[in-house]
C-alpha positions in Angstrom: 57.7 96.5 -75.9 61.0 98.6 -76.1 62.5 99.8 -72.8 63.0 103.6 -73.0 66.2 105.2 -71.8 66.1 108.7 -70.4 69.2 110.5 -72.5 67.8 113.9 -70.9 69.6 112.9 -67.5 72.2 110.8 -68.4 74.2 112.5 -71.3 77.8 111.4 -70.7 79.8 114.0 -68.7 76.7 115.4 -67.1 76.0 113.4 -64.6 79.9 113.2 -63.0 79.8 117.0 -62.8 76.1 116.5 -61.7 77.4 114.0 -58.7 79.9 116.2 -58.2 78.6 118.9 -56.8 75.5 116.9 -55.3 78.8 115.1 -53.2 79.7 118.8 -51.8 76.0 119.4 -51.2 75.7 116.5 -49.2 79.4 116.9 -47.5 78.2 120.7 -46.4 74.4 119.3 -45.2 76.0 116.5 -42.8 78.1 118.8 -41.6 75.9 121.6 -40.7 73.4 119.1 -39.4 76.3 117.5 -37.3 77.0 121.7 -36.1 73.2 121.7 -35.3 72.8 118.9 -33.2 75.8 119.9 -31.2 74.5 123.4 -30.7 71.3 121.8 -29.6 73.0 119.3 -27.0 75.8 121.7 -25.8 75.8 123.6 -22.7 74.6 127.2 -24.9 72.0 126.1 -26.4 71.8 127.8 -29.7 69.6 128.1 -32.5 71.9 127.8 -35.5 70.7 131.7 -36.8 72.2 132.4 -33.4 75.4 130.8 -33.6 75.7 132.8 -37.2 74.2 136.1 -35.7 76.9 135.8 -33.2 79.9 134.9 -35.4 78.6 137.4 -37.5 79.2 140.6 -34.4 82.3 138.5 -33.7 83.6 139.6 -36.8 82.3 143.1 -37.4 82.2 144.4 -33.7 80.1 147.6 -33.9 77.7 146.5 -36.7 74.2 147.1 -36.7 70.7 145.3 -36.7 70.5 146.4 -40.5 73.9 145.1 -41.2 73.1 141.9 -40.1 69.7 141.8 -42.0 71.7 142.8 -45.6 74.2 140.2 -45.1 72.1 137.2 -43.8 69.1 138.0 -46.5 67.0 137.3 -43.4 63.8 139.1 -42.3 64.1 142.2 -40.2 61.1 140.6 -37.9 63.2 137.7 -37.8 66.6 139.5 -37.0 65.3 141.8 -34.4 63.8 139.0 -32.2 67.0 137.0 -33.1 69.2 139.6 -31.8 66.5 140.8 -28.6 67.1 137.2 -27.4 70.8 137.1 -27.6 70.7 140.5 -25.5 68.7 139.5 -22.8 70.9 136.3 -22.2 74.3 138.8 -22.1 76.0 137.9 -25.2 75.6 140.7 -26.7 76.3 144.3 -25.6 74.7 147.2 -27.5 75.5 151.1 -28.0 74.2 154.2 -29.7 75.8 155.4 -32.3 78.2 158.1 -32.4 76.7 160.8 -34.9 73.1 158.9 -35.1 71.5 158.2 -31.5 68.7 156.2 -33.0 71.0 153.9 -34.4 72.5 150.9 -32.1 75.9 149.1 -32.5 76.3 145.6 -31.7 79.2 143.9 -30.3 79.7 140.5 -28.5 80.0 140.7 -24.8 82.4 138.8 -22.8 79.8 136.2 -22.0 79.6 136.0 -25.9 83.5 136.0 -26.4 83.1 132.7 -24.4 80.3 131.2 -26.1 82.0 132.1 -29.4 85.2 130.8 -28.5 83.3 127.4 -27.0 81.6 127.5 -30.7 84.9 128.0 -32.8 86.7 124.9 -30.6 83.6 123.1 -31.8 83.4 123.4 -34.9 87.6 123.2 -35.2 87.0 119.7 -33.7 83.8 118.2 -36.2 85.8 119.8 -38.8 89.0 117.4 -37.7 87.2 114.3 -37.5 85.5 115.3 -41.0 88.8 114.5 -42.1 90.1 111.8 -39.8 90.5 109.5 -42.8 92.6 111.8 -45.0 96.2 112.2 -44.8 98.1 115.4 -45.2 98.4 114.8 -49.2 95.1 113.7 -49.8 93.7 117.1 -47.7 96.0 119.3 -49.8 94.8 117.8 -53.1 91.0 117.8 -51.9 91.8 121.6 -51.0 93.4 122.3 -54.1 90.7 120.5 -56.1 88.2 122.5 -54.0 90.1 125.7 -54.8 89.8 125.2 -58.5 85.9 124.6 -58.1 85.6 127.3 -56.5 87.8 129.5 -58.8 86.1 128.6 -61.3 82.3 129.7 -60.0 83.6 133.1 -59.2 85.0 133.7 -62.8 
């Protein structure tokens, strides 16, 4: 009896582009796992939709519920529990709109600014020892490889 090769998954040039992209996959998995366990043991306790929702009003002070909703794809259920939670622990701070009263704006509080900032030096630190093993060069060509990659997708 012949042994049958599979030519379907392993044409030639496939499967490096294939692996390629699987290795970014994988790269971007560890390190969000690596984020989530440190969310979990730090002294804020975060859910990882948390840490997002609150980066998130980090960057857009004054956004709303149904900001956050359109630009996480998340359920509004979801987001409204998500962002009840982070009000009643103080981290974030909430006002009526200007021209619409039934409307809310959301912006972090000062409790949240330190979270945040506790997040950032976090994630500024995992994203340094990702690296550890790299030198200078060898980031700037990983970066620039990255760049093309990613250049390339957008086209």
């Amino acid at each position: 009896m012949r042994k049958q090769v599979d030519f379907v998954n392993h044409q030639s040039g496939d499967t490096t582009a294939d692996e390629v992209i699987e290795t970014i996959h994988s790269v971007m998995h560890l390190f969000r796992a690596r984020q989530f366990r440190a969310l979990k043991e730090g002294a804020h306790e975060l859910a990882h939709m948390e840490a997002k929702a609150l980066g998130f009003f980090a960057r857009h002070p004054g956004a709303t519920q149904s900001e956050l909703v359109q630009h996480s794809g998340r359920d509004k259920g979801q987001i409204a529990r998500l962002i009840g939670g982070l009000r009643e622990r103080g981290l974030l701070d909430v006002t009526p709109d200007e021209h619409d009263r039934r409307v809310q704006r959301l912006a972090v509080s000062a409790a949240g600014k330190a979270v945040q900032k506790a997040l950032q030096a976090q994630s500024r630190k995992l994203s340094k020892d990702a690296v550890a093993d790299l030198g200078d060069e060898e980031c700037a060509q990983l970066l620039a490889l990255l760049e093309k990659l990613k250049a390339r997708l957008e086209q």
